[in-house]
Backbone as CSV, one residue per row, in Angstrom:
resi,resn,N_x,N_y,N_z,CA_x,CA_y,CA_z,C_x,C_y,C_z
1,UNK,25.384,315.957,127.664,25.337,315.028,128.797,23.966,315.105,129.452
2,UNK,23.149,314.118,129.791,21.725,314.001,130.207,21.799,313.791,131.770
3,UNK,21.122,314.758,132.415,20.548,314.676,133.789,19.657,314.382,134.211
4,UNK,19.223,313.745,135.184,17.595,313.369,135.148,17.107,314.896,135.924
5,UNK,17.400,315.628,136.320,16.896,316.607,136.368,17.659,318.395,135.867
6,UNK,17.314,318.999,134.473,17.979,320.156,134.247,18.199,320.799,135.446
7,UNK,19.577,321.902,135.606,20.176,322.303,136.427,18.972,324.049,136.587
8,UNK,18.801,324.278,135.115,18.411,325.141,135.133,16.557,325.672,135.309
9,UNK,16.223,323.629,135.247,14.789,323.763,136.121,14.739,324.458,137.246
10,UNK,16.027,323.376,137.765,15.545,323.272,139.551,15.866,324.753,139.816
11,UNK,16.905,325.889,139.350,16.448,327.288,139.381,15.214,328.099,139.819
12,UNK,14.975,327.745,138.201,13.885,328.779,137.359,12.680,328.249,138.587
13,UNK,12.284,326.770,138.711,11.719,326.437,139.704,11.766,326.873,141.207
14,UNK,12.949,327.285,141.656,12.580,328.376,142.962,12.618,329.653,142.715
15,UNK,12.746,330.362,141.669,12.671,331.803,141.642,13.793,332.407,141.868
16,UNK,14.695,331.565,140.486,16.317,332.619,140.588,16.204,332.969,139.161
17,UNK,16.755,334.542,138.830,16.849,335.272,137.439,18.002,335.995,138.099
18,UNK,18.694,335.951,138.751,19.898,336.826,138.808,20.834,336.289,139.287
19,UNK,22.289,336.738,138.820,23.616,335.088,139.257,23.520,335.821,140.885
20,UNK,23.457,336.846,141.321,23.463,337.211,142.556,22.471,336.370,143.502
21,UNK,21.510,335.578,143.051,20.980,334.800,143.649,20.901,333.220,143.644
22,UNK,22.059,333.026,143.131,22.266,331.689,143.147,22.871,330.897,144.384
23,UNK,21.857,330.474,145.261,22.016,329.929,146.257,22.705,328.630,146.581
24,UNK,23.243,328.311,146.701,23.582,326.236,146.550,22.433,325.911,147.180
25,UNK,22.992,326.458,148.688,22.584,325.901,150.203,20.883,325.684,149.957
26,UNK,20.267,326.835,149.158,18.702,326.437,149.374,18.600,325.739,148.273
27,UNK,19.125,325.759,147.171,18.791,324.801,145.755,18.898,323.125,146.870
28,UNK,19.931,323.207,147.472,20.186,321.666,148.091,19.137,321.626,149.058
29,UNK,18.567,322.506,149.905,17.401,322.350,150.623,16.227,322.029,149.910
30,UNK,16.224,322.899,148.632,14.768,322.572,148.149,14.764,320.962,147.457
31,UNK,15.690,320.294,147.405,16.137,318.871,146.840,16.082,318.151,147.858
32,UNK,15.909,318.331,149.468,15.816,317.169,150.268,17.120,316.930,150.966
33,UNK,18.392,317.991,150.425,19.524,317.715,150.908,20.102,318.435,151.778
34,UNK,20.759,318.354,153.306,21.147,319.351,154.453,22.777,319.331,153.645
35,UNK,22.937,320.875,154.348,24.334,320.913,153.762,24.442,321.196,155.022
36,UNK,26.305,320.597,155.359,27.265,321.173,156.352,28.696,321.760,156.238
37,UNK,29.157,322.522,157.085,30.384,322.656,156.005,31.316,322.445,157.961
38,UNK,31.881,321.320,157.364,33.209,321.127,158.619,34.302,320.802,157.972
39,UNK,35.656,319.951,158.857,36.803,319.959,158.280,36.717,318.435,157.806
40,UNK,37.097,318.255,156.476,37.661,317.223,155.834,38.662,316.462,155.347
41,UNK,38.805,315.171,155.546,40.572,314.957,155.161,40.671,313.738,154.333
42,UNK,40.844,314.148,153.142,41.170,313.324,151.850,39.906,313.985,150.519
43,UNK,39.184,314.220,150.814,38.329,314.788,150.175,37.783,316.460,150.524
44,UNK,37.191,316.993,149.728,36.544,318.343,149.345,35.057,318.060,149.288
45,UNK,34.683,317.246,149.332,33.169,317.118,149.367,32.836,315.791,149.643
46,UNK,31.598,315.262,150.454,31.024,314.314,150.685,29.388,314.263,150.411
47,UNK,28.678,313.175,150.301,27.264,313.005,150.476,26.934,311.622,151.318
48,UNK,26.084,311.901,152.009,25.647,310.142,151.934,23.674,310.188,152.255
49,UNK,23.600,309.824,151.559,21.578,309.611,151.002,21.140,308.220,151.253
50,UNK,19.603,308.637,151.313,18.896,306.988,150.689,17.981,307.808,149.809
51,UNK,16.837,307.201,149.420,16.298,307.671,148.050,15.461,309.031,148.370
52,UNK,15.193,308.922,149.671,14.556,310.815,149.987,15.203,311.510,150.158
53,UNK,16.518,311.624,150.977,16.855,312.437,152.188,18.266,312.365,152.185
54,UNK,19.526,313.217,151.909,20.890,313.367,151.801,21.611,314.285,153.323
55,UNK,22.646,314.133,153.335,23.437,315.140,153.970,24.821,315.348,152.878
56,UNK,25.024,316.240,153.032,26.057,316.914,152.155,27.242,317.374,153.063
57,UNK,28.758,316.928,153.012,29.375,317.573,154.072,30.227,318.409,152.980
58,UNK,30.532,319.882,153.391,32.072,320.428,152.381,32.741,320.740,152.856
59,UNK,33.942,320.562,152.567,35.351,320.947,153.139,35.394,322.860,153.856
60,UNK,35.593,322.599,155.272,35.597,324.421,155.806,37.139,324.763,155.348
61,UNK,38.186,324.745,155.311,39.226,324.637,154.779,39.179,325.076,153.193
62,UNK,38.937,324.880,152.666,38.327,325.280,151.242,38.427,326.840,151.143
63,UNK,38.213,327.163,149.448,37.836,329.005,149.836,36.400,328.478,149.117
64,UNK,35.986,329.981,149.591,34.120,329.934,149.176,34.111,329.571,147.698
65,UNK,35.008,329.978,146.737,34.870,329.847,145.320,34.726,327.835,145.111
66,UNK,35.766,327.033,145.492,35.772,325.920,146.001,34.531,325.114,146.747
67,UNK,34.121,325.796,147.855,33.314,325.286,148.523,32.122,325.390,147.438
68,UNK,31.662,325.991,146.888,30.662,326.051,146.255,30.446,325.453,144.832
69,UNK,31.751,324.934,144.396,31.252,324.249,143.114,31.076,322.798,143.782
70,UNK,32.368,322.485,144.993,32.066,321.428,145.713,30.133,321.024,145.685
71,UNK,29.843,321.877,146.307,28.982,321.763,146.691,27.621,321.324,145.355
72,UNK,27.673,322.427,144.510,27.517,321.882,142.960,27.772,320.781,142.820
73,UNK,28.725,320.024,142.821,29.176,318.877,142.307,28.316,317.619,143.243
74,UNK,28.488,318.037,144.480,27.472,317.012,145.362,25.948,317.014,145.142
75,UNK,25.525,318.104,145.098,24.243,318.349,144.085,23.395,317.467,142.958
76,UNK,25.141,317.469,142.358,24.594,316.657,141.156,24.772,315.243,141.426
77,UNK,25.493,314.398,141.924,25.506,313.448,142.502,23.852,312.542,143.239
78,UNK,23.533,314.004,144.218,21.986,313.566,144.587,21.136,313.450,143.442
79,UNK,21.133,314.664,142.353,20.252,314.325,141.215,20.266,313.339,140.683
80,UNK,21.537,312.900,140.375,21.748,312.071,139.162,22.073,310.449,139.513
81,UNK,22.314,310.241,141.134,22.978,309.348,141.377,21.964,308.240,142.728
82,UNK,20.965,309.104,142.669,20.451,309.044,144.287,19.894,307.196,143.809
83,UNK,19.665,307.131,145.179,19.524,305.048,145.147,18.633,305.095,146.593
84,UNK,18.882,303.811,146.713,18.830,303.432,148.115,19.476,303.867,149.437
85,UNK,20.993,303.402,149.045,21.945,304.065,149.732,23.061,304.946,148.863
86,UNK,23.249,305.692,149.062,24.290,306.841,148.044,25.255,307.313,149.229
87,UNK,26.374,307.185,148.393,27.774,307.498,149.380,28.792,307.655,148.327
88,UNK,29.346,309.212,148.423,30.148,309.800,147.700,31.450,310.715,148.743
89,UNK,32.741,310.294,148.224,33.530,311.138,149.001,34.544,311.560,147.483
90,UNK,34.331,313.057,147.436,34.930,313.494,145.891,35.943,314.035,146.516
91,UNK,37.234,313.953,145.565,38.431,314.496,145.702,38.353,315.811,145.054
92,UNK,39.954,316.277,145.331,39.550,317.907,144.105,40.390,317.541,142.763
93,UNK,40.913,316.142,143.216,41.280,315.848,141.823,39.916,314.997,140.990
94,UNK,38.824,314.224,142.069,37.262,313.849,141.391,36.834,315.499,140.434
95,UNK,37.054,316.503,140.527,36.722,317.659,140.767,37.319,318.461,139.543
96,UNK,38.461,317.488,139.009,39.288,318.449,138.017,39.018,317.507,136.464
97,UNK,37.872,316.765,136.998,37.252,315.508,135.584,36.273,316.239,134.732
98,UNK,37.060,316.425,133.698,36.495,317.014,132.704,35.800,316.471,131.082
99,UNK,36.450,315.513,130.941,36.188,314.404,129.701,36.508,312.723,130.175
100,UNK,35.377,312.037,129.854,35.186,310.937,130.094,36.223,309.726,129.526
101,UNK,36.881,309.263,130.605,37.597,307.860,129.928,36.996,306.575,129.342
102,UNK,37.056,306.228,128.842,36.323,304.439,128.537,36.975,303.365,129.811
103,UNK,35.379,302.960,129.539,35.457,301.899,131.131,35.774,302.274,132.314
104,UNK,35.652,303.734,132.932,35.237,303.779,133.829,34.273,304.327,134.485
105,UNK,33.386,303.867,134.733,31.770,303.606,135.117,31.886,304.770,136.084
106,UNK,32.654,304.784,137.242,32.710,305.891,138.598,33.050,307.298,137.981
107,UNK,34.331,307.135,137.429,34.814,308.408,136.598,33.796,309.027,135.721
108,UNK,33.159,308.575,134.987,31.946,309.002,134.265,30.738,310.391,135.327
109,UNK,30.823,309.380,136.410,29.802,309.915,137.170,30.340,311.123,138.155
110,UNK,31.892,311.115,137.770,32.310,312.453,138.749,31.963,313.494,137.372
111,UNK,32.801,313.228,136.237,32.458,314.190,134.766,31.294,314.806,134.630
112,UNK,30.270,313.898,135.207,28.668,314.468,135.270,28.370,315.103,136.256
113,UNK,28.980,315.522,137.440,28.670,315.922,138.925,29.428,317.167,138.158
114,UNK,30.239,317.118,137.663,31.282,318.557,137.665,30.276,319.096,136.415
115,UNK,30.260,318.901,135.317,29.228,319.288,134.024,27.527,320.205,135.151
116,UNK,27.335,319.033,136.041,25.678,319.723,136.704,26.359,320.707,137.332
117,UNK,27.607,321.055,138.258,28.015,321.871,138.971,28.074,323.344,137.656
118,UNK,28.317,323.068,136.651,28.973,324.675,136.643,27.787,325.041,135.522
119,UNK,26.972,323.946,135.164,25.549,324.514,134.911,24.612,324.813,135.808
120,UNK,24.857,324.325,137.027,23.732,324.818,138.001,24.202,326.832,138.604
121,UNK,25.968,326.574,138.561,26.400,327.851,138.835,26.553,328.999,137.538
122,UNK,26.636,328.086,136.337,26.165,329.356,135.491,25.395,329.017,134.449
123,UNK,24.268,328.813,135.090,23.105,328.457,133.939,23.159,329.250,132.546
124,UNK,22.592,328.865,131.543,23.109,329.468,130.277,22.141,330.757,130.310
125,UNK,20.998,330.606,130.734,19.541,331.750,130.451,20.514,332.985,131.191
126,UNK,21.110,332.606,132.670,21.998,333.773,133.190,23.355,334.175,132.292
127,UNK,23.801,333.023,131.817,25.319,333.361,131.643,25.169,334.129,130.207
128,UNK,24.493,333.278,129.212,24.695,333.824,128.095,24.788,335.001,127.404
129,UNK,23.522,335.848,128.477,23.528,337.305,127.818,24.804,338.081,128.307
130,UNK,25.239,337.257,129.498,26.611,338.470,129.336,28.091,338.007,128.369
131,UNK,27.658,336.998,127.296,28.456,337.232,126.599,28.326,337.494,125.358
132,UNK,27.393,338.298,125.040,27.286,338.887,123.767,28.257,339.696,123.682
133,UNK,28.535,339.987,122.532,29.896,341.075,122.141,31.209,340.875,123.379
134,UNK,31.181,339.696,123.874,32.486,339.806,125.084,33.605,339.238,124.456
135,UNK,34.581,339.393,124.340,36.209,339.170,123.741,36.356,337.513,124.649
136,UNK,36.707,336.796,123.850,36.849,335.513,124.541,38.295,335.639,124.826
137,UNK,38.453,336.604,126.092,40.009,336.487,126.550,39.900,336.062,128.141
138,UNK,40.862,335.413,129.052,40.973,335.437,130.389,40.447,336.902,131.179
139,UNK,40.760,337.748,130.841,40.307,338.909,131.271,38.490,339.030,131.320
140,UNK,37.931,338.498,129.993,36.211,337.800,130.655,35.873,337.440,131.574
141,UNK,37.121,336.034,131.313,37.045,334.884,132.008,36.749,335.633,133.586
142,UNK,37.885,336.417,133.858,37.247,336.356,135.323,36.468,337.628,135.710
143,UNK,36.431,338.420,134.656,35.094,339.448,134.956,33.746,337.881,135.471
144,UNK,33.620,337.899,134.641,32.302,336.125,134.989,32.737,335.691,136.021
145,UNK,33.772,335.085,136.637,34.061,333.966,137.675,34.063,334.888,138.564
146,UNK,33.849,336.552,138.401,33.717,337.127,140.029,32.269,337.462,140.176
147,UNK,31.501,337.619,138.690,30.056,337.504,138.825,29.412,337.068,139.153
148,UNK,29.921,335.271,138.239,29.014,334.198,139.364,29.901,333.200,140.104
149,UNK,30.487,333.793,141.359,31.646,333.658,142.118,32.057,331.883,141.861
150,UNK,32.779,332.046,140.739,33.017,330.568,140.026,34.645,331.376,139.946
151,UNK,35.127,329.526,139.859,36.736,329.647,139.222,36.673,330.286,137.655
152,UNK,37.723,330.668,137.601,38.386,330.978,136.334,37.897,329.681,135.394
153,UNK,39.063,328.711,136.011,38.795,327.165,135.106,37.835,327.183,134.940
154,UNK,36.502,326.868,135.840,34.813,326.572,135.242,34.365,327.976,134.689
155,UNK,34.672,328.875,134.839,34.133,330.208,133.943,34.501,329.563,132.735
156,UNK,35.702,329.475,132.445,36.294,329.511,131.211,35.719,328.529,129.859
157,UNK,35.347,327.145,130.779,35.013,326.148,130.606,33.437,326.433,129.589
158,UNK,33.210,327.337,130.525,31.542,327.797,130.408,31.164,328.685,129.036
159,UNK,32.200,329.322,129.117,32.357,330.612,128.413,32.477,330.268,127.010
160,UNK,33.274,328.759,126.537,33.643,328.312,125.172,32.505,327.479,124.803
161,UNK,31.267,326.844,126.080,30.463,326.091,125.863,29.228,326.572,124.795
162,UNK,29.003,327.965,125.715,27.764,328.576,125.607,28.090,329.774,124.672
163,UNK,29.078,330.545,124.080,29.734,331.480,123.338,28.930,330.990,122.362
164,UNK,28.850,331.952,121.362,28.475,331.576,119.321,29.676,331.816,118.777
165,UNK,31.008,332.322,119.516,31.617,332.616,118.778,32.711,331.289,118.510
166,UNK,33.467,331.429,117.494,34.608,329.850,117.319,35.726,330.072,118.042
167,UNK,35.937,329.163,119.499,36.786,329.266,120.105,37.161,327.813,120.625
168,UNK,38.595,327.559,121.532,38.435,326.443,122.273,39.512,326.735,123.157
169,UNK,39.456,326.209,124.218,40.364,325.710,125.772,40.858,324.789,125.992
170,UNK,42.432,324.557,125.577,43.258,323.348,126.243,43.942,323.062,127.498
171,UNK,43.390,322.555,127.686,44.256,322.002,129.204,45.694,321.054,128.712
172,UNK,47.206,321.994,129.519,48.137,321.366,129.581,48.785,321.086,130.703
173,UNK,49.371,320.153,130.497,50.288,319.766,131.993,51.825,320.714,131.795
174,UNK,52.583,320.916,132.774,53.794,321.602,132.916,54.375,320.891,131.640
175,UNK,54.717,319.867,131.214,55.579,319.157,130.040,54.840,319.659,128.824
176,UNK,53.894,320.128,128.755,53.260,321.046,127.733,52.247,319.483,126.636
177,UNK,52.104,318.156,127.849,51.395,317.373,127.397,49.643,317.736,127.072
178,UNK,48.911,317.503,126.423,47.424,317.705,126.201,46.572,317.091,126.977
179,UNK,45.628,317.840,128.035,45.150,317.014,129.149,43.821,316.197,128.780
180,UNK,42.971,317.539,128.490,41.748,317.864,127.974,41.591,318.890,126.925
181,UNK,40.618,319.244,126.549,39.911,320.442,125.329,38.577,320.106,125.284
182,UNK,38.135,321.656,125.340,36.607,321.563,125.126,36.462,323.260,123.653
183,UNK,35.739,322.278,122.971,35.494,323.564,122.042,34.422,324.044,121.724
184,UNK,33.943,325.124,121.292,32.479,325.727,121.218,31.785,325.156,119.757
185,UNK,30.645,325.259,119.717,29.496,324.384,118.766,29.972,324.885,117.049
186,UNK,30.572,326.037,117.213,31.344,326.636,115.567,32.455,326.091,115.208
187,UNK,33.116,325.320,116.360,34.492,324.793,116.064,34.358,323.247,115.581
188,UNK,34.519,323.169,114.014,34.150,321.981,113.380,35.300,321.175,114.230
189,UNK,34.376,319.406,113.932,35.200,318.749,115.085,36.740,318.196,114.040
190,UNK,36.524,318.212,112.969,37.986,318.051,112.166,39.346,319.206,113.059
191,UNK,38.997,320.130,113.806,40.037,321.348,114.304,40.585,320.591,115.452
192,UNK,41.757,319.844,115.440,41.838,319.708,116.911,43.542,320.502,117.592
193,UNK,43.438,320.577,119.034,44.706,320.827,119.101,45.959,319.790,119.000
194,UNK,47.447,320.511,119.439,48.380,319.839,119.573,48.167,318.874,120.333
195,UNK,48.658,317.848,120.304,48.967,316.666,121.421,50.138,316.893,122.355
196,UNK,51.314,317.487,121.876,52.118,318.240,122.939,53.184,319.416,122.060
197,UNK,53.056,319.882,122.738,53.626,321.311,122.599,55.371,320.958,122.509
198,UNK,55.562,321.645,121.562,57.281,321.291,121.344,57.795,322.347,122.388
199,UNK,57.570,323.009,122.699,58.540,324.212,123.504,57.536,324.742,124.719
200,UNK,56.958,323.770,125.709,56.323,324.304,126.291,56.832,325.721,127.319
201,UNK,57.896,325.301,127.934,58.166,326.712,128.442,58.627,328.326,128.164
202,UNK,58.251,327.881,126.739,58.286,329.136,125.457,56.648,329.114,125.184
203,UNK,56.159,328.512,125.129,54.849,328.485,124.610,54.064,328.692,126.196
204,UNK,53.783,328.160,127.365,52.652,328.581,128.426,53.419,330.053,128.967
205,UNK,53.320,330.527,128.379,53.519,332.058,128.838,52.677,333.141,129.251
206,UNK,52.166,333.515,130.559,50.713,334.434,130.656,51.241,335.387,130.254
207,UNK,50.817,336.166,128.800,51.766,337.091,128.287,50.327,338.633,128.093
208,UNK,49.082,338.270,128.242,47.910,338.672,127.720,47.392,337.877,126.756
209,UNK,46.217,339.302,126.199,45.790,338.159,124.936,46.675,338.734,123.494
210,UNK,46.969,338.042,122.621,47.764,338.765,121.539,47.487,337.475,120.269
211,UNK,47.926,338.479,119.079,47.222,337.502,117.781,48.583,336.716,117.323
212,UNK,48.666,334.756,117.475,49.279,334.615,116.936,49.318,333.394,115.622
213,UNK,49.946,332.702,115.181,49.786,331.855,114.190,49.564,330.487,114.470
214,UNK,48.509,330.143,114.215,47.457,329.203,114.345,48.283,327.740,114.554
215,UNK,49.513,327.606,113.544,50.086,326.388,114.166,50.769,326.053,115.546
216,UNK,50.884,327.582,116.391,51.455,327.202,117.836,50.488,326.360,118.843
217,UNK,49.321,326.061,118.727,48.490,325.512,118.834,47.436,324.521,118.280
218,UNK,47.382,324.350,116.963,46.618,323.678,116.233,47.400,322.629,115.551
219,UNK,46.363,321.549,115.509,47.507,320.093,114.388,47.213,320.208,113.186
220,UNK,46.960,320.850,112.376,46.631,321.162,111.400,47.823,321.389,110.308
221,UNK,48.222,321.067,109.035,49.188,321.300,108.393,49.242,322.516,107.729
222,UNK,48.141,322.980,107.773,48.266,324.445,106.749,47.789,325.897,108.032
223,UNK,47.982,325.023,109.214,48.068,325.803,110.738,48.757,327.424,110.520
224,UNK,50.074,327.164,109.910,51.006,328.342,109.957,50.098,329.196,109.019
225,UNK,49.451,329.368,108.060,48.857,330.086,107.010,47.483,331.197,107.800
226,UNK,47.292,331.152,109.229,46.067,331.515,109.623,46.479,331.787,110.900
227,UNK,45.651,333.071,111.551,46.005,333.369,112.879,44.901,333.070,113.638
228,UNK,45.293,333.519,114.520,43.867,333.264,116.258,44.426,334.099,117.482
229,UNK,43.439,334.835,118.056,43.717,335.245,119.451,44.019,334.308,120.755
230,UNK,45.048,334.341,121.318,45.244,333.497,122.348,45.538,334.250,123.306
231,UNK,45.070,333.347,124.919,45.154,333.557,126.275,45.599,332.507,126.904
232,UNK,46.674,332.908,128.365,47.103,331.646,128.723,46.878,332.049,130.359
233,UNK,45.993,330.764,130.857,46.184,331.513,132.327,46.646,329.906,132.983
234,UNK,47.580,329.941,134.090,48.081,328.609,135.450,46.929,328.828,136.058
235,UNK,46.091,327.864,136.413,45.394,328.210,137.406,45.900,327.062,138.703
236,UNK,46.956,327.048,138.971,47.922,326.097,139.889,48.603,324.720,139.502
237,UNK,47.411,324.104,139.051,47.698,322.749,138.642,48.620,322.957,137.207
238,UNK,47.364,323.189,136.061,47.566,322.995,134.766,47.441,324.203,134.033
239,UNK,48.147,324.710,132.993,48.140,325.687,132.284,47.146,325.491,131.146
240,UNK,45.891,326.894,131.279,45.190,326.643,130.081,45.642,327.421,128.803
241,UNK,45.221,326.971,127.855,45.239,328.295,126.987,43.831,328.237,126.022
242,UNK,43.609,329.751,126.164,41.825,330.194,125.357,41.931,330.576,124.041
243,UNK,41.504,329.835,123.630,42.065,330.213,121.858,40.972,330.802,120.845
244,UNK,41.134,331.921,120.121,39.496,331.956,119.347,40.052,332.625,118.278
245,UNK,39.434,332.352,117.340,38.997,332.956,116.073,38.887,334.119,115.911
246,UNK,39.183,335.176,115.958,38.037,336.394,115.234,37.773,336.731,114.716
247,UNK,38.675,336.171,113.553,38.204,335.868,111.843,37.535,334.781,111.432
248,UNK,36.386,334.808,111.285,35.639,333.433,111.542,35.803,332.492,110.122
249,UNK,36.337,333.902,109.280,36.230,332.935,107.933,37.320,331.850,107.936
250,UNK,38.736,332.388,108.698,39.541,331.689,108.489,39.431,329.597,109.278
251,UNK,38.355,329.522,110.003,37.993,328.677,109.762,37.867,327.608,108.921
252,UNK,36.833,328.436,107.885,36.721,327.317,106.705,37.736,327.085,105.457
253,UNK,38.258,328.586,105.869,40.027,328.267,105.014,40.617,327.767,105.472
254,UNK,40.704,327.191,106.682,41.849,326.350,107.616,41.214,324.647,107.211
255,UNK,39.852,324.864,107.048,39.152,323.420,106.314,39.456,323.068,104.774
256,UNK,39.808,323.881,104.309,39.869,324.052,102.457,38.480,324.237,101.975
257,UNK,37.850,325.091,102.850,36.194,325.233,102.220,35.435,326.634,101.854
């Protein structure tokens, strides 16, 4: 997804190398944008700009983990969106847009506010080295999301982006319907998941991570023949589950290759 400005310029450009210093408030200062944080009602984040000069409002009501991708997300909005006049009021359901629908032009542009948000909060130059040799289980997941005080969900999100290893993250609804999925750069795009889960309340179970057979999750016909490590965490809304490989070969045996 293209920004007119990398997340991880505007960083490196004020002099951040440590997630402990990842500021919003001055990244949005050094952009021209005042942040405020009061009470809001219908939305989690606001902006309203002309082509120099923004105010940013975020929800005080919020927790800090919240307030701050909010705030990310308005961020990217000024980068990516700024005009004449710019006026944004994001929901936390604008907020939970993860893959782009066809034909809608607005929706597009929340997908891109949330994408700059959790690259500006975990840039890859920071994030990546701490996942060398890391187990792609929930238990990462939020070692990271307390590092770089991010949700679980956008850790997680992050974690399958920027990983080398072959993994992926489905988002389900309670009916065990398929929301979203995002998978890492090893996971050929022929792999996809279920479309819905036959037994979801047998299947979203936060049980740990444990090795099981590849068709409880995968559409694949020769699924049952191959395993994978899985993780399942609610994070209120929607149940994810983190799925990976750690047999990497079985991959290309799951391809016939």
């Amino acid at each position: 997804m293209r920004f007119k400005q990398q997340p991880e310029d505007i960083l490196k450009n004020i002099g951040i190398y440590d997630p402990d210093d990842i500021d919003l408030e001055l990244v949005a200062y050094s952009l021209g944008a005042q942040v405020k944080i009061a009470s809001l009602s219908g939305c989690e984040g606001n902006i309203i700009g002309t082509s120099e000069r923004a105010i940013i409002t975020i929800n005080s009501s919020a927790d800090s983990t919240r307030q701050r991708f909010s705030l990310g997300h308005e961020i990217g909005h000024w980068v990516n969106d700024k005009g004449k006049n710019l006026t944004y009021r994001c929901s936390a359901e604008d907020m939970r847009q993860h893959q782009i629908r066809r034909n809608d032009f607005r929706q597009h542009k929340e997908v891109r506010a949330n994408k700059f948000s959790a690259e500006l909060m975990m840039p890859k130059y920071l994030f990546g080295p701490q996942l060398v040799d890391c187990p792609i289980t929930f238990e990462s997941v939020k070692a990271l999301a307390n590092d770089f005080r991010s949700s679980r969900t956008s850790s997680a999100i992050r974690m399958v982006e920027v990983t080398e290893f072959p993994c992926m993250l489905v988002c389900w609804g309670s009916s065990g319907s398929r929301r979203w999925f995002v998978r890492s750069e090893t996971v050929p795009e022929e792999i996809w998941p279920l479309r819905q889960l036959l037994k979801p309340k047998e299947t979203l179970i936060q049980v740990g991570t444990q090795e099981v057979d590849a068709d409880k999750w995968i559409d694949r016909a020769n699924a049952c023949d191959y395993t994978l490590k899985e993780s399942v965490f609610f994070n209120g809304h929607d149940y994810l589950s983190l799925l990976w490989w750690q047999n990497e070969g079985q991959i290309l045996e799951l391809l016939g290759i």
